[in-house]
VOTI-963710 format. One record per residue (C-alpha): residue number from 1; residue in one letter; x, z, y. Coordinates in Angstrom, 1 decimal, padded with zeros to 4 digits. Each point is the difference from the previous one (the first is absolute). Layout:
<recs>
<rec seq="NUM" type="A" x="X" z="Z" y="Y"/>
...
</recs>
This chain:
<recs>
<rec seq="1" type="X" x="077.4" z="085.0" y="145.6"/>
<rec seq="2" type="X" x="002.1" z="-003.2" y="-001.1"/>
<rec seq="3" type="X" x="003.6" z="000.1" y="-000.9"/>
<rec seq="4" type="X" x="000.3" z="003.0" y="-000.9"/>
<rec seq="5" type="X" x="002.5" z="002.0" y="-002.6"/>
<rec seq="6" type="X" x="-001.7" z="002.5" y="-001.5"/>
<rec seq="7" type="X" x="001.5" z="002.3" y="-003.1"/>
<rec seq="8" type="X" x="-002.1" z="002.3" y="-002.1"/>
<rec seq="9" type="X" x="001.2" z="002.5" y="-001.9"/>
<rec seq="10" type="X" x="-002.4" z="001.4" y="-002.7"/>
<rec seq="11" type="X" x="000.2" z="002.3" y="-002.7"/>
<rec seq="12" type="X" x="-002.4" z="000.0" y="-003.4"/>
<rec seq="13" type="X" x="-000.1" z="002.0" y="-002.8"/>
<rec seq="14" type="X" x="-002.8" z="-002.1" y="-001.6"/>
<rec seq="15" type="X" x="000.1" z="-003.0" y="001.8"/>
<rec seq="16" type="X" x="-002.9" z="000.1" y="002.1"/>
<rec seq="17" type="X" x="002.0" z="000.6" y="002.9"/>
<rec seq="18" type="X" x="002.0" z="-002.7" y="-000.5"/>
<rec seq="19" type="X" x="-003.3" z="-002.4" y="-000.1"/>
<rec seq="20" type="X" x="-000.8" z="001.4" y="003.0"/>
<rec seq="21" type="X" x="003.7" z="-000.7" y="001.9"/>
<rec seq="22" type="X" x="000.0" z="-003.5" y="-001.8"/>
<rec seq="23" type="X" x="-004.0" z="-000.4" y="001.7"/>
<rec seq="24" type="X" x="001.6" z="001.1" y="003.1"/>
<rec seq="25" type="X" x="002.6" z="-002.8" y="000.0"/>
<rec seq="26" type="X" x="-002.3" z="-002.3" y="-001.2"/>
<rec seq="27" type="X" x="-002.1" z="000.3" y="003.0"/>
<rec seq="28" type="X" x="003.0" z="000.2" y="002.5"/>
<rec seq="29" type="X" x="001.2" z="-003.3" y="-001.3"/>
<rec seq="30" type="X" x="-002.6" z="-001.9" y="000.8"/>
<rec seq="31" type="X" x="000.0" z="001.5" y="003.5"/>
<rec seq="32" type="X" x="003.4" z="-002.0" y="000.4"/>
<rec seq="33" type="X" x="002.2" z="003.4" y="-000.8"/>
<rec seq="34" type="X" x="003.3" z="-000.1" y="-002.1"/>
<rec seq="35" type="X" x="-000.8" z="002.9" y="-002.4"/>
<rec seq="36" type="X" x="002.6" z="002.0" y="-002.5"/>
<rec seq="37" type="X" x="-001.4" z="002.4" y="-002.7"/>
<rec seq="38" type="X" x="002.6" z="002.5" y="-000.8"/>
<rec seq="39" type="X" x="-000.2" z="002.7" y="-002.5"/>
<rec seq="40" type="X" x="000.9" z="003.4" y="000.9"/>
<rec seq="41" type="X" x="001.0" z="001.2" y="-003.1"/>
<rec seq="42" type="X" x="003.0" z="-001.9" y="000.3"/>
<rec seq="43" type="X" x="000.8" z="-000.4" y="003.7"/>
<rec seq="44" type="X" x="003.0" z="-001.6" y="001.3"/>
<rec seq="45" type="X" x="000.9" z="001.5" y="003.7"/>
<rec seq="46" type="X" x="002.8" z="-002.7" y="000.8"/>
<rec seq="47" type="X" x="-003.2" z="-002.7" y="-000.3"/>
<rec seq="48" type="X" x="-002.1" z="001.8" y="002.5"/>
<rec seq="49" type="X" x="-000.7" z="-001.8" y="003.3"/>
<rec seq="50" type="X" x="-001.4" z="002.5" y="002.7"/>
<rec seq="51" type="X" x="-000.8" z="-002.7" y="001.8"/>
<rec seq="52" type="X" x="-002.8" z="-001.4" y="-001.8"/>
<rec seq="53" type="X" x="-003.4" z="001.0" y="-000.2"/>
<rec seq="54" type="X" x="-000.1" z="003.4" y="-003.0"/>
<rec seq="55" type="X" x="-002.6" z="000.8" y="-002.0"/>
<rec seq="56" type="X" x="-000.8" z="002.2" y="-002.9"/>
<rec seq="57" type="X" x="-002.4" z="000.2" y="-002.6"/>
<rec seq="58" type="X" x="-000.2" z="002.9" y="-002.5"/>
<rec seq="59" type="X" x="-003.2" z="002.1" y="-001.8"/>
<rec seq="60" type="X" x="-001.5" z="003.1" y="001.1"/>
<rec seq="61" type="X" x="-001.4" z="002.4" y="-002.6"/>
<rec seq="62" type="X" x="-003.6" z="000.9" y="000.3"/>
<rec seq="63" type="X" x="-000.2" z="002.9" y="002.0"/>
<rec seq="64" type="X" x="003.0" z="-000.7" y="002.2"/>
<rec seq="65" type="X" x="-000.1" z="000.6" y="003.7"/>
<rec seq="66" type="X" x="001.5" z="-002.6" y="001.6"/>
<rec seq="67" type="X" x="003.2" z="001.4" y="002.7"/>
<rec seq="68" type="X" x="-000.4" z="-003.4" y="002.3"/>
</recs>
């Protein structure tokens, strides 16, 4: 993977999900990826690019079932 532009979305309500996006990136990077973290609590449509990579990163309570 080199080259690539990747943006993750994440959403936190204590921040730990947000240390886990920025990890994310962190790791990306150094695989030679252009990475953007964007916030979903405050999204802006117009700056979406569907042609790069899309991720998203949010928390799942204990006890959720994941639908994936």
């Amino acid at each position: 993977m080199k080259n690539r532009i990747i943006d993750i979305y994440f959403f936190t309500g204590t921040g730990n999900t947000y240390l886990a996006a920025k990890k994310i990136s962190e790791t990306l990077s150094k695989n030679k990826c252009f990475i953007t973290l964007n916030d979903m609590t405050s999204p802006d449509p117009e700056k979406i690019n569907l042609s790069n990579t899309i991720e998203y990163v949010f928390p799942l309570q204990h006890g959720t079932r994941s639908l994936l």
